[in-house]
C-alpha positions, 0 to 999 in steps of 0.5 A: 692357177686353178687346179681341177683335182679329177682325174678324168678318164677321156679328155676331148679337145675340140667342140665340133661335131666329132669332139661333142659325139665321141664325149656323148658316146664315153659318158654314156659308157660310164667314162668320166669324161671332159671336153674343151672347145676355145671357142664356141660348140659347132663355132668352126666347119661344123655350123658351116655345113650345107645341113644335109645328113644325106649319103653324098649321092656324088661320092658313088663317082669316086667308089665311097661305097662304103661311106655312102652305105654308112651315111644312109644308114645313119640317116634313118638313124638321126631322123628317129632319134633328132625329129626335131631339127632333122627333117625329109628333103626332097631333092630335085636333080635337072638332066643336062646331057652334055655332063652326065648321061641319064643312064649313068645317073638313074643307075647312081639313083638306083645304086642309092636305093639299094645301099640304103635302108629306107624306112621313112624315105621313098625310093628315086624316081624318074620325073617330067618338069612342067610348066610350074617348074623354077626350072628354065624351059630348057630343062625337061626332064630329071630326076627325084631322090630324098635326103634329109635337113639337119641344122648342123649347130643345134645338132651340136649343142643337143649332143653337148647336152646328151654328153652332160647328162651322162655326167660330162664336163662342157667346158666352152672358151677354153683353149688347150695350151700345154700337155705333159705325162707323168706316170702315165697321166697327162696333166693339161694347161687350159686357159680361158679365151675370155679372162686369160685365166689359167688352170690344169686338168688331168687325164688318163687319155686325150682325144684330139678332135680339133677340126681344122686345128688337128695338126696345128694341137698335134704339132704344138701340144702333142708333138709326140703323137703320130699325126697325118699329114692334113689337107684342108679344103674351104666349102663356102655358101650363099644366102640369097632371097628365095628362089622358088616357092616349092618345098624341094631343094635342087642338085645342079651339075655343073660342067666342072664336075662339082654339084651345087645345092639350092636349098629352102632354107628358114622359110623365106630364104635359099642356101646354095653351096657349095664351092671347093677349094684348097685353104692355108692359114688359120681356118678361122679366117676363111671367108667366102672371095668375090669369084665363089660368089660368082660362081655359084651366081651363075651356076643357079642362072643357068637352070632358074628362071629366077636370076640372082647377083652377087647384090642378093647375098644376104648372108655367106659362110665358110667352113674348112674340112681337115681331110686326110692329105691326098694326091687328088688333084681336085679338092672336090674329089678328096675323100669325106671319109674318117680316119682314127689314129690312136698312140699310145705313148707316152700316154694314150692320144686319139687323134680324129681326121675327117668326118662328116655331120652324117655319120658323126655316131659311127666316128664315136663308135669307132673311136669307142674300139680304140678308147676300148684298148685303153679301158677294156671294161668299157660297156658296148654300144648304145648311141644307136637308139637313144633319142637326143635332148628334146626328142620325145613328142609324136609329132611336130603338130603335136608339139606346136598345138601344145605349147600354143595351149600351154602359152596362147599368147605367144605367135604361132611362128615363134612356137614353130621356131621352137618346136624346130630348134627345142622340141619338147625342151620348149617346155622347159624354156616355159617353166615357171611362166604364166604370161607374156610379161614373164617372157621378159625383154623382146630384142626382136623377131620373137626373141625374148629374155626368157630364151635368152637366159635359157640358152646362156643357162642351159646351152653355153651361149655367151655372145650375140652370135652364140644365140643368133647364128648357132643357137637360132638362125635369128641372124638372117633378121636381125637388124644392127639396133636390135643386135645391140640391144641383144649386146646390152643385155648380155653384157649386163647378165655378164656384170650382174 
């Protein structure tokens, strides 16, 4: 058994977004700091989001007013600090007047506007469908909001990064199996998921930031460390040629008081999600069943005039939220917001419920006031305007005339790609590269050995879906042959 001989000041368990954002926010506070996820960063809920960092429009139904104010204004924070892979989305919300009133949703809108602090975004407003709406005839009038579009793993992956270069230990594929205190130590028993070996860890503090698994590490690992009860709710999504050919994305209403989202998505598709439903078993196993499907098939035939079936599903994915158990009958109306619980004996533990990809900085910074009874001496906020890795460029334009100068002969959609997953990290993708050769092996699509080994050097990718589902959406294009020809070269990388 391997034994790490550091004692870490804060050891996170879980890679999701709320486990690699508090190992961001105390390594850059000068804490020694380890993480632990047993699969892959962002491998659970957190790549299974709808990829919105918006406030939740419909959460102003159920009185979040506090969470909506705190994800609006964290969405102008992540669209300064994460331009890369966090952009402005316009929305479109068709009225249907046997589900909600126009008065009642122009004041939510309003309501929106005014709890926000809109710097880059501008204000709702009322608007006429015209002849060239995707909308069907039916549709008249409806309403125009602005959120904003995140890719949700990358977002991960860049603050594994950020915590890394303040001095972090990332360590993917590996499972917390046992945690004992001694002398007011925890001395934890990891073991890798891919060889079965073993190792120990010691730490001051653990931070419980397993997502689905929140209760099921706490209950088994942690059994001394008070615990919500937690309730776990599966959103689902489906991937479906494009529907229309405009910019904007769509907020339908539905007559179960659910909204559904079709959002452009990787230029040629839509993403349309999401459903709601209560879960039990492991989360790893959910999966999308044949009646979600149907229902937001016929939820987007009811207001396109593009109809889509279960037979245009490209792709489907499920995630599961552990929100705080609630007496709310339905799940859809189960709060989104956080809580924290901190114990502090026999040693300390802070245990993470809910959450969402928005406002993953303001859980850190609260986390901070908790981890801060433990450590006094911690120093005080600074996620607030620090620009993520791969930040720091004027402009997307800007970026991408760069790198085409830099390497002309690389296509233009493959630099485009990169300006959106690597920003100015593009540039490191490119060191030491002269020509095209240098760029190795293409598996397809424009994927190459280089960014292969890049994203398995500099990004903890070890599989096939590591690269093309968290680390890119090359996914959605990749066809079996060239999945395997993927498989083969990382299989020698692994031997070599």
């Amino acid at each position: 058994m391997d034994q790490d001989s550091t004692i870490y000041d804060l050891l996170v368990i879980g890679g999701g977004i709320n486990g690699v954002g508090i190992a961001a926010d105390a390594a850059g506070r000068g804490l020694q700091v380890a993480l632990c996820e047993m699969s892959d960063l962002a491998s659970a809920t957190s790549s299974a989001s709808t990829k919105l960092i918006h406030g939740g429009l419909r959460y102003l139904e159920q009185y979040e007013f506090r969470l909506v104010r705190e994800a609006l204004a964290e969405r102008e924070v992540l669209l300064r600090n994460a331009p890369h892979i966090v952009h402005p989305l316009r929305f479109h919300l068709p009225h249907r007047p046997h589900l909600r009133p126009r008065w009642m949703i122009r004041a939510g809108l309003f309501l929106y506007d005014f709890l926000s602090t809109r710097v880059t975004l501008p204000r709702s407003r009322s608007m006429v469908f015209g002849q060239d709406s995707p909308l069907l005839p039916a549709f008249k009038r409806g309403f125009e909001y602005f959120d904003a579009q995140v890719d949700d793993s990358r977002l991960v992956v860049l603050l594994a990064m950020l915590a890394r270069e303040h001095g972090a230990s990332i360590r993917t594929r590996t499972r917390c199996t046992a945690a004992v205190e001694n002398d007011g130590i925890w001395h934890v028993t990891l073991e890798d998921t891919r060889s079965g070996e073993v190792s120990t860890l010691s730490a001051r503090m653990l931070v419980n930031a397993a997502g689905p698994w929140v209760s099921q590490l706490a209950s088994s690992v942690l059994p001394h460390a008070n615990h919500h009860d937690v309730r776990l709710v599966k959103g689902c999504h489906i991937v479906v040629p494009r529907i229309h050919s405009g910019d904007e994305a769509f907020l339908l209403q539905n007559s179960d008081e659910r909204v559904v989202f079709v959002i452009p998505w990787q230029e040629h598709f839509s993403l349309i999600g999401t459903t709601e439903e209560d879960f039990s078993g492991n989360p790893a196993d959910a999966r999308i069943a044949d009646w979600e499907v149907e229902y937001l098939v016929r939820i987007v035939n009811e207001c396109f005039r593009k109809s889509i079936s279960a037979a245009d599903v490209l792709h489907s994915f499920a995630g599961v939220r552990p929100l705080v158990g609630s007496n709310e009958k339905s799940a859809s109306k189960v709060s989104r917001d956080y809580t924290l619980e901190l114990s502090l004996s026999p040693a300390p533990v802070l245990t993470v419920y809910g959450g969402k990809i928005t406002t993953y900085r303001m859980l850190a910074e609260s986390a901070m006031l908790h981890i801060r009874k433990v450590f006094p001496a911690l120093s005080g906020n600074w996620t607030e305007h620090a620009p993520l890795p791969g930040a720091d460029f004027a402009s997307r334009e800007a970026l991408i005339n760069t790198l085409s100068r830099r390497c002309a002969w690389l296509p233009r959609s493959v630099l485009r790609r990169w300006a959106d997953s690597y920003g100015s990290l593009s540039l490191r993708l490119l060191q030491g590269v002269s020509t095209a050769a240098d760029m190795g092996t293409e598996f397809g699509h424009g994927l190459t050995a280089r960014e292969v080994d890049y994203l398995c050097r500099e990004e903890w990718a070890l599989d096939i879906d590591d690269i093309l589902w968290r680390r890119s959406k090359l996914g959605l294009y990749f066809t079996a042959a060239e999945r395997e020809s993927l498989g083969a070269y990382l299989a020698s990388r692994d031997s070599a």
